[in-house]
C-alpha positions as CSV (number, residue, x, y, z in Angstrom):
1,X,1.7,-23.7,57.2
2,X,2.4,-27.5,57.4
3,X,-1.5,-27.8,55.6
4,X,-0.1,-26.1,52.5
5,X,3.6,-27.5,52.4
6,X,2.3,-31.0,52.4
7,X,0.0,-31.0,49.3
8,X,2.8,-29.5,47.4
9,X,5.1,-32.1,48.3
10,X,2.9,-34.2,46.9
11,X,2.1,-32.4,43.8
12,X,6.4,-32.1,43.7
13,X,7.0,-35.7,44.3
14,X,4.1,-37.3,41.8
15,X,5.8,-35.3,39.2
16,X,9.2,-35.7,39.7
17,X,7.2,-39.9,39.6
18,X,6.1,-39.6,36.5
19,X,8.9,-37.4,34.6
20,X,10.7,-40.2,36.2
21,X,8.1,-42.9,35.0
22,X,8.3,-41.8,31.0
23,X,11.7,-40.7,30.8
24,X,12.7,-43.9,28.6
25,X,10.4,-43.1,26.6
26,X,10.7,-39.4,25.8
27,X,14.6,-40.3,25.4
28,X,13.7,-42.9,23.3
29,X,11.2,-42.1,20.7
30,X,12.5,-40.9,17.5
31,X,12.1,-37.0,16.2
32,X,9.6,-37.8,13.3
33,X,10.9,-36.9,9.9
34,X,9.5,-33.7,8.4
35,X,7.1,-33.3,5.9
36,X,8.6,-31.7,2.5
37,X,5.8,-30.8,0.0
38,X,6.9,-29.3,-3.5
39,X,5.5,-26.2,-3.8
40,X,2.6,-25.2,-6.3
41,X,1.3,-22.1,-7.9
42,X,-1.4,-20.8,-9.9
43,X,0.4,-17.8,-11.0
44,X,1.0,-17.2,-14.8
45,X,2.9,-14.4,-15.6
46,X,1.6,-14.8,-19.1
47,X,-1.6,-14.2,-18.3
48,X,-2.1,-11.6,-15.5
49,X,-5.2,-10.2,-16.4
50,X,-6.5,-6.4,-18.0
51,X,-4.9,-3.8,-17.3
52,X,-1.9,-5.3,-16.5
53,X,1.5,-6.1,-17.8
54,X,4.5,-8.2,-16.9
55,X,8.3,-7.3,-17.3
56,X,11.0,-9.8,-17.1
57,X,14.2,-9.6,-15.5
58,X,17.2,-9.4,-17.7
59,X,20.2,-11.3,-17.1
60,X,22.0,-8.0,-15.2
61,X,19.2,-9.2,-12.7
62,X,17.0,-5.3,-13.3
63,X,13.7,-5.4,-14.4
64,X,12.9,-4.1,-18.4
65,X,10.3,-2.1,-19.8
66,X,9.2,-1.1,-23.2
67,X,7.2,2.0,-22.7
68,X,4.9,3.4,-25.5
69,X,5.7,7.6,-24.9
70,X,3.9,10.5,-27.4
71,X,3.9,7.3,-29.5
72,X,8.0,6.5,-29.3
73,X,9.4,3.4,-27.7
74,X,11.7,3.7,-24.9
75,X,13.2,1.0,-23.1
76,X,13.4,1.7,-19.2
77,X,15.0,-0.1,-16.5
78,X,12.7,-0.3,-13.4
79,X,14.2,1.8,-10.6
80,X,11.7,1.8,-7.1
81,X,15.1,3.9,-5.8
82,X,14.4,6.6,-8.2
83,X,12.0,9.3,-6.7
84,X,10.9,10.1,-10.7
85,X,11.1,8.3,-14.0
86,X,14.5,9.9,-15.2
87,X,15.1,10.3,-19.2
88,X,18.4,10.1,-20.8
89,X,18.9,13.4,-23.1
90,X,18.6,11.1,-26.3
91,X,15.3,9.6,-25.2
92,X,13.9,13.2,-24.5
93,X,14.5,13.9,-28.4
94,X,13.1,10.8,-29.6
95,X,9.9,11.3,-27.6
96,X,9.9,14.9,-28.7
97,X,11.5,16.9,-26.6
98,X,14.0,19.4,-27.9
99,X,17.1,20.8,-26.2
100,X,16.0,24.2,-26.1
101,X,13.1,22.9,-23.9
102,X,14.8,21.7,-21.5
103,X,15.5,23.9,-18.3
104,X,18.1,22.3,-16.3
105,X,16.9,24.2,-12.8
106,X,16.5,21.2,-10.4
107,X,19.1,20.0,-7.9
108,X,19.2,16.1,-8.1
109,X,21.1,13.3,-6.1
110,X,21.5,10.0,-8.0
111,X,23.4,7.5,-7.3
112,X,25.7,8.4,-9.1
113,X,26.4,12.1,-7.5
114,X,24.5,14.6,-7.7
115,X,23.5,16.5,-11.2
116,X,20.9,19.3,-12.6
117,X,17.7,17.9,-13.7
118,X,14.6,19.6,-16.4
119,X,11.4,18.5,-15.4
120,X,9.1,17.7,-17.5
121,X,5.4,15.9,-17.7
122,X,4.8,13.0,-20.2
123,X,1.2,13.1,-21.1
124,X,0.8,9.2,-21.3
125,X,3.1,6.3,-20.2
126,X,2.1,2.9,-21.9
127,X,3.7,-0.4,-21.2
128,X,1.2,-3.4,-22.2
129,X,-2.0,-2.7,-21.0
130,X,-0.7,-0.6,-18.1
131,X,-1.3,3.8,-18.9
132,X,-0.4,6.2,-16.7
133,X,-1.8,9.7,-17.5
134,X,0.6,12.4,-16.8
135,X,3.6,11.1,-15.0
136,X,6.3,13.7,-13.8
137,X,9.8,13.2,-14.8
138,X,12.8,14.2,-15.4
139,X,15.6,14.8,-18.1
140,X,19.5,14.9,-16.3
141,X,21.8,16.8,-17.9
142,X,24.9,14.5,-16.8
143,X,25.1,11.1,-18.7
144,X,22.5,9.3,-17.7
145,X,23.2,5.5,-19.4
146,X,19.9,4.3,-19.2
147,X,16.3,5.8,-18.6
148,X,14.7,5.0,-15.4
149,X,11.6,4.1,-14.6
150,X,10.7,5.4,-11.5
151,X,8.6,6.0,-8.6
152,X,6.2,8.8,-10.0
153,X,5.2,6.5,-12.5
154,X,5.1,3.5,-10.3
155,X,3.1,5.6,-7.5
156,X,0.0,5.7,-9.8
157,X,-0.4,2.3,-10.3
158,X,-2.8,0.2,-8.5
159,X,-0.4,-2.3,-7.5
160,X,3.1,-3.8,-8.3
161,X,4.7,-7.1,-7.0
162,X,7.8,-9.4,-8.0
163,X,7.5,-13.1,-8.7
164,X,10.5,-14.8,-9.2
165,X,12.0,-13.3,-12.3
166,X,9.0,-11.1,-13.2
167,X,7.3,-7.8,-12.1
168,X,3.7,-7.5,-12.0
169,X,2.3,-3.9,-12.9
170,X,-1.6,-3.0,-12.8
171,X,-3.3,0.0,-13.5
């Protein structure tokens, strides 16, 4: 037993020696500074490629889109909380679709409480150079404010991603 205590005694003491030894210095020597590099980026949201489109933020801090629908515009506000892209009853009309079309059958929960919904299928959803064949959505027979662009339009596309103040969509 004493042929194994004694070498680590000495291991103990020539370390407790040296922390000992270089203690000024470790106590000493100043924390270097760090390093503080302004960050670069290639990206150009004016330019992000076919098949793509970007949509600014608004000032009310949502994303915007001007979607091209059975050849009407409708302005949309980007919802990824919305299951489906949700129409107000006045944007229904303009893209076509009349009243007596509309078949309020579905249950919905919105945020706002929960409503009776008319589903519907938009052949073609065009925003840029983004299109989205038949996209599932919604009419809501409450008040909705503002259409929504949701996730059964956003499901179909090959990709989406924010950057600062703008959403990148590709097809």
């Amino acid at each position: 037993m004493l042929k194994v205590a004694v070498p680590v005694f000495i291991l103990v003491y020539i370390s407790v020696a040296v922390a000992a030894r270089f203690n000024d210095q470790l106590e000493t020597e100043e924390t270097p500074e760090p390093v503080v590099m302004e960050a670069t980026t290639s990206f150009r949201p004016e330019a992000p490629g076919p098949n793509a489109a970007v949509l600014r933020r608004g000032s009310d801090n949502h994303f915007w889109a001007d979607a091209n629908i059975n050849g009407r515009q409708v302005r949309f506000m980007v919802d990824t909380g919305a299951s489906m892209v949700a129409l107000t009853r006045e944007d229904a009309q303009r893209i076509g679709i009349g009243a007596e079309e509309l078949d309020f059958r579905w249950e919905v929960n919105t945020a706002g409480g929960g409503t009776r919904g008319a589903y519907i299928m938009l052949d073609e959803v065009r925003i840029g150079n983004v299109e989205v064949q038949e996209v599932g959505a919604l009419v809501l027979e409450s008040d909705l404010q503002q259409s929504l662009l949701g996730m059964s339009f956003l499901n179909e596309l090959r990709s989406y991603e924010v950057r600062s103040s703008s959403m990148i969509i590709r097809e």
